[in-house]
N, C-alpha and C positions, 0 to 999 in steps of 0.2 A: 589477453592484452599484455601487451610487453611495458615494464616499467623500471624503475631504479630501485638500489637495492642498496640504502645505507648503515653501515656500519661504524659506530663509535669504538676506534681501536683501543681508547683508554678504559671502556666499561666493558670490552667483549671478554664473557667468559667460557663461552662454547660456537665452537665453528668447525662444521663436518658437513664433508658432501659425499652423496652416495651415484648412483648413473640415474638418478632422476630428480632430486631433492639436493638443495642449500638447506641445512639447519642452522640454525644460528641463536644463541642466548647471550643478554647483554645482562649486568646487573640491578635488580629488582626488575627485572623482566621475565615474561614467559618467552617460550621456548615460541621460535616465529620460524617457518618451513617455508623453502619457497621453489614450485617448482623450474627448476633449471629454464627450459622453454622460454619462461613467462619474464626470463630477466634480460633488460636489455643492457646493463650495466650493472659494476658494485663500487660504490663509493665508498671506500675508505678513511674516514675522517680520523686525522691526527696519525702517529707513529707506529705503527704494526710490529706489537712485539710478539703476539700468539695466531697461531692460524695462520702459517704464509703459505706452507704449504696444501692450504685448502684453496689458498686464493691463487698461487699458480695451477692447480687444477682445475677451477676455473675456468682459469685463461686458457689451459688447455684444448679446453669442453666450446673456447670460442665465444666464452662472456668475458669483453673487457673489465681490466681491474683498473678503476683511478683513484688514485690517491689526492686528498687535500688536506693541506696542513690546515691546525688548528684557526689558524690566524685568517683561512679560506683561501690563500695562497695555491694557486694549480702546482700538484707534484708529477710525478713521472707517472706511465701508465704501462699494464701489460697487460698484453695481445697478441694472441701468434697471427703469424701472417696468412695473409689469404690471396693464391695463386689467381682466385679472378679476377677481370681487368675490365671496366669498366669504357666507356668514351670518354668520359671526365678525367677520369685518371690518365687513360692516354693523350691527351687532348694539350690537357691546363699545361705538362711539363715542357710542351713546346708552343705554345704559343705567342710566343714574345719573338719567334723566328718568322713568323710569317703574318705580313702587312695587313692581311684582310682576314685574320683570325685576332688578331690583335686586337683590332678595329671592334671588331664583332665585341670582341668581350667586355673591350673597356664601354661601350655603348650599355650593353646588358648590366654592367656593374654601375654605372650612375644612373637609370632607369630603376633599379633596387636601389640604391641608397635612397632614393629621392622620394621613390615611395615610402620606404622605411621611417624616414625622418619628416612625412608629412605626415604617417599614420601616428606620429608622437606629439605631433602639434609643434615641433620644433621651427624654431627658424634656421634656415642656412643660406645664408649670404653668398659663400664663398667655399668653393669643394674639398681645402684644406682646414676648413671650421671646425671640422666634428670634434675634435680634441679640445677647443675650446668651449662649444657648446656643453661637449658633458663638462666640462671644469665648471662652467657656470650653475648648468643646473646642480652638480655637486652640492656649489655653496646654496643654492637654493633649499634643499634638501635639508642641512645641516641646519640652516637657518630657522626656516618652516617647524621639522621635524624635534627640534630642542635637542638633539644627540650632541651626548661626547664624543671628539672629532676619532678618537679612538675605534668606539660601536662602529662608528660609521666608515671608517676607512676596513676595517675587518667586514661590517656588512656588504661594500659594495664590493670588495674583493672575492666575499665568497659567491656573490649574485654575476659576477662577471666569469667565475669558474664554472657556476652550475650552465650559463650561458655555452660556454664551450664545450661542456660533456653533450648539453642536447644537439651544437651543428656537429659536432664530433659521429654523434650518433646517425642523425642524417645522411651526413655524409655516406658512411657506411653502408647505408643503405644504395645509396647512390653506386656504390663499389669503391667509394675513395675509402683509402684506409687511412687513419689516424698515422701520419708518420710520415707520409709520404707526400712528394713535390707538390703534388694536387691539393692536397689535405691543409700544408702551410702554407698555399698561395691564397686559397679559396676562406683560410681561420684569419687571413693577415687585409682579405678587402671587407669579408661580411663583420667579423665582430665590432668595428669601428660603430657602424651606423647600427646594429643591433644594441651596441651598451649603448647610445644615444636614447632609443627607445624602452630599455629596459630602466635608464633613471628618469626618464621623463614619465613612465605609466608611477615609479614610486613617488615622485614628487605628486602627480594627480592625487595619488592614495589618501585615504582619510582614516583610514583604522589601524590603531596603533601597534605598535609589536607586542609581542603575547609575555606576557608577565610571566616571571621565575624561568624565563628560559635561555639556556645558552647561547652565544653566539649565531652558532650554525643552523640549532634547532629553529634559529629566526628566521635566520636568509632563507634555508628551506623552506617555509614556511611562507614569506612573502616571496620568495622565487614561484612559487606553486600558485598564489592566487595574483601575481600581478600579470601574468602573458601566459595564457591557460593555451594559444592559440599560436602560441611561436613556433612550435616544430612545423604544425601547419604550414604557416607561412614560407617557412624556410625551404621544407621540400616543394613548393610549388615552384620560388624563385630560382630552385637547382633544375627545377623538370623544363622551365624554360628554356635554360642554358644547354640543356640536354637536346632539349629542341634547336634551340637555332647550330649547335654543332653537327645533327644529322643532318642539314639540311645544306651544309659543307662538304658534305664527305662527296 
């Protein structure tokens, strides 16, 4: 099973990869092996001052490296590129040239949204809301929740980064590649109504953040048990798309 692979850059103190194995040791940690195969990304959380060279090998080997600053800020990412080409990827960077492909998609995109923000229980009035809707439940959140506006503007920043490695990853799947026309058209219509979704399952939430732990160690942590079911989701809504474009050609 393919999964993530995080790394605390302030407490790493061993990182080596061999042609089948990531090693990796953090401090007061055991030694944690992971095979290559099995990752679908490595998150680097905070400043990488040791190991880069492990992690451009990596990306060699074809496992995205992303970086998040402490604060859960999305940093840059690397990835060598990948020569296959998808329908999506050819598709998305023209679409805005022709009437009845356009059509097609802006239909498929508020058909997702609409599901997306009814599965949140959200209301939306109006198709330029969703900015507002998360604002609101924001302060719902903060309210509710009793958090320093601090916690919680670094919480929801890191829960809106780990949001973008999982369609990042999707994507990929798909053949779009993180970078590319496809990749920012497709991160610039889904994540809007996906963070809608993602603060409305946290405002539902009832169990509290886990005590003595860091920032990130949170967000992961309620990123992990609030939308267990989002990649899911997300690659059905792309296989759709996949769909009504074959049915174009």
């Amino acid at each position: 099973m393919m999964s993530s692979v995080n790394i605390k850059a302030s407490r790493l103190k061993f990182c080596k990869v061999d042609s089948v194995n990531l090693r990796i040791a953090e401090e007061n940690e055991a030694m944690r092996s992971f095979p290559l195969r099995t990752i679908k990304v490595l998150v680097v959380i905070g400043d990488a001052k040791d190991g880069l060279d492990v992690l451009l090998n990596c990306a060699e080997k074809g496992i995205p490296v992303q970086f998040i600053h402490e604060n859960g800020r999305f940093g840059c990412r690397l990835q060598m590129l990948d020569d296959r080409r998808s329908l999506l990827a050819d598709w998305l960077p023209h679409v805005d040239a022709n009437r009845t492909w356009l059509g097609a998609y802006k239909t498929w995109h508020y058909e997702v949204t609409t599901r997306v923000i009814l599965r949140s229980w959200a209301r939306l009035e109006r198709w330029q809301d969703l900015g507002k809707i998360r604002d609101q439940i924001g302060r719902d959140i903060l309210k509710s929740k009793n958090l320093e506006i601090t916690l919680f503007e670094e919480l929801l920043a890191w829960l809106d980064s780990l949001l973008k490695i999982d369609l990042l990853a999707v994507l990929e799947v798909r053949g779009v590649q993180a970078g590319s026309e496809a990749a920012q058209r497709l991160l610039q219509d889904l994540l809007p109504p996906y963070s809608v979704w993602l603060a409305c399952t946290w405002l539902k939430d009832q169990r509290p953040l886990l005590p003595g732990h860091n920032t990130a160690e949170q967000a992961i942590a309620l990123y992990g048990r609030l939308i267990p079911k989002l990649k899911e989701n997300m690659s059905l809504e792309l296989k759709e798309l996949v769909s009504i474009f074959e049915k174009m050609v």
